[in-house]
RODOVO-26784 format. One record per residue (C-alpha): x, y, z. Coordinates in steps of 0.5 Angstrom, whole numbers, always signed. Layout:
    xx    yy    zz
     X     Y     Z
...
This chain:
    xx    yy    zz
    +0    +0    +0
    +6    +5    +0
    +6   +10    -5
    +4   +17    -7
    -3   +18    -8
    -1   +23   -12
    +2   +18   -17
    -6   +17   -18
    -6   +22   -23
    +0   +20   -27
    +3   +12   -31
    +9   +11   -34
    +9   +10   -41
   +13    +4   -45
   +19   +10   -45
   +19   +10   -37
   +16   +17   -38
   +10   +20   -34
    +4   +21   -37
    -2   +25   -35
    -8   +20   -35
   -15   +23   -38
   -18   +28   -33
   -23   +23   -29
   -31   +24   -29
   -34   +29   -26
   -37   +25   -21
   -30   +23   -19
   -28   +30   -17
   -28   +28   -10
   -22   +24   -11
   -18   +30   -14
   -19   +33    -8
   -18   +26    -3
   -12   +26    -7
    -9   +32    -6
   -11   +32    +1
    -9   +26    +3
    -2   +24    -2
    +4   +28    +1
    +2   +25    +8
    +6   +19   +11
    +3   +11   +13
    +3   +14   +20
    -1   +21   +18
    -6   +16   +14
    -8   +11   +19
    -9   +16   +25
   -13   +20   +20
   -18   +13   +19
   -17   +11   +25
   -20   +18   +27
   -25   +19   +23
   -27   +12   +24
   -29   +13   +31
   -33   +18   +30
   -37   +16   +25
   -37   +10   +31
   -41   +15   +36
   -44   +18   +30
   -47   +11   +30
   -46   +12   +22
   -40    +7   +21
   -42    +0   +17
   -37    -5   +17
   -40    -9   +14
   -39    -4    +8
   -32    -4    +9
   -32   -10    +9
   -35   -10    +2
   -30    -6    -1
   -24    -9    +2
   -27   -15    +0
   -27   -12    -8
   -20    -9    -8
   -18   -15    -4
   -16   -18   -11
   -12   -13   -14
    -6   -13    -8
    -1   -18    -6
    +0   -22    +0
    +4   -17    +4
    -2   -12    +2
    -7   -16    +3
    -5   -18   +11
    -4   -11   +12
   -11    -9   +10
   -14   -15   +14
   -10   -14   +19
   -13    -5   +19
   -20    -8   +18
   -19   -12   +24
   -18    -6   +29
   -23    -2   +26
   -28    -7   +28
């Protein structure tokens, strides 16, 4: 899962240059902005945030785990071993 979530704008073409991908739907807009919110923050900064907003939506009674799970679940196969065990082992302590 390491990575720079800037990186989800770019690809490397054949040549090892980066290309700009095509500008998402504008339904996606707000993946732009979780990704400029999010992309230069550390693995330590990212789950303190996810574990905190994970808890508030548990006193706000609006957390669903089982819709995480269901996620997770659909990105489960794109990952590797080591990835895999990490989100599982995330899922776990968020409940």
């Amino acid at each position: 899962m390491a990575g720079n979530l800037k990186d989800y704008r770019k690809r490397r073409t054949d040549g090892g240059a980066e290309k700009r991908i095509e500008q998402p739907p504008k339904s996606d807009e707000s993946i732009e902005k979780i990704v400029d919110r999010y992309g230069g923050k550390s693995e330590d900064e990212l789950m303190r945030e996810l574990f905190r907003m994970t808890g508030e939506q548990k006193r706000e009674g609006s957390f669903d785990a089982a819709a995480m799970r269901r996620t997770a679940s659909s990105i489960m196969p794109m990952l590797n071993a080591e990835q895999r065990q990490k989100l599982e082992a995330i899922l776990d302590k968020l409940g």
